[in-house]
C-alpha positions in Angstrom: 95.4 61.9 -171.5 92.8 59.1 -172.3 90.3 58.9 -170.3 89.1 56.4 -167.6 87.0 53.5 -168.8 83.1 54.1 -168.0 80.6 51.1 -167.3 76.9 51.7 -167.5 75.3 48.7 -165.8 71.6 50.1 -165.8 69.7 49.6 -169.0 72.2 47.9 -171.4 75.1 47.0 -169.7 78.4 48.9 -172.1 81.7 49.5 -171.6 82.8 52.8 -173.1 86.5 53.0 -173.2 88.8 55.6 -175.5 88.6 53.1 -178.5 84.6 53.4 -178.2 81.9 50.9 -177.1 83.3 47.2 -176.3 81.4 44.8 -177.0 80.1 42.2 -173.8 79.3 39.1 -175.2 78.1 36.7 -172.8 75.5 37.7 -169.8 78.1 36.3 -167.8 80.5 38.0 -168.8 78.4 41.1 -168.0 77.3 40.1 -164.2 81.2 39.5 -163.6 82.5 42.5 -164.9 79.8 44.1 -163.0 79.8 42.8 -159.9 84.1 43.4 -160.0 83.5 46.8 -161.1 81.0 47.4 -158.1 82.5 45.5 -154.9 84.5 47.3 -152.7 87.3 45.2 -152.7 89.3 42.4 -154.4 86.7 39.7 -155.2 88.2 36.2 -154.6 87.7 33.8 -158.1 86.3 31.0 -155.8 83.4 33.4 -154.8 82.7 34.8 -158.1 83.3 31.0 -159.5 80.5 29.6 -157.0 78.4 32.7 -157.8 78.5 32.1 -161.9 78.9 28.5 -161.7 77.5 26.2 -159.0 79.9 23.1 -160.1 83.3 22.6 -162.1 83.0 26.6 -162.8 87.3 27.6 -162.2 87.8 26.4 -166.1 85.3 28.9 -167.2 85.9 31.7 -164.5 89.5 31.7 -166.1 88.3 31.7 -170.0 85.8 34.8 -168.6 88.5 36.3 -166.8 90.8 36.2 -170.1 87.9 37.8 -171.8 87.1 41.0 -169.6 91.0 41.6 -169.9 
């Protein structure tokens, strides 16, 4: 059985998963895997657009989005 994925978001944020550490390029790309992996619920992408991105942000919320996966 492999096991779960494990995110450490205090100190350096790393995502362990049964391949080893993945590397998390962009801060970004951190702060949305983050705040995904910690809200209670499904996260609409307009929110976490407006929260990355104040303008023109649903371009890169998808190219972030494709990345995390």
């Amino acid at each position: 059985m492999t096991p779960a994925p494990h995110l450490t978001v205090y100190g350096p944020t790393t995502l362990i998963t049964g391949d080893g550490i993945l590397p998390l390029g962009s801060i970004k790309l951190r702060a949305a895997l983050c705040y995904l992996a910690l809200s209670a619920g499904p996260v609409a992408r307009e929110a976490l657009s407006w929260m990355l991105w104040t303008h023109a942000g649903r371009r890169n919320l998808r190219q972030l989005l494709y990345q995390i996966r």
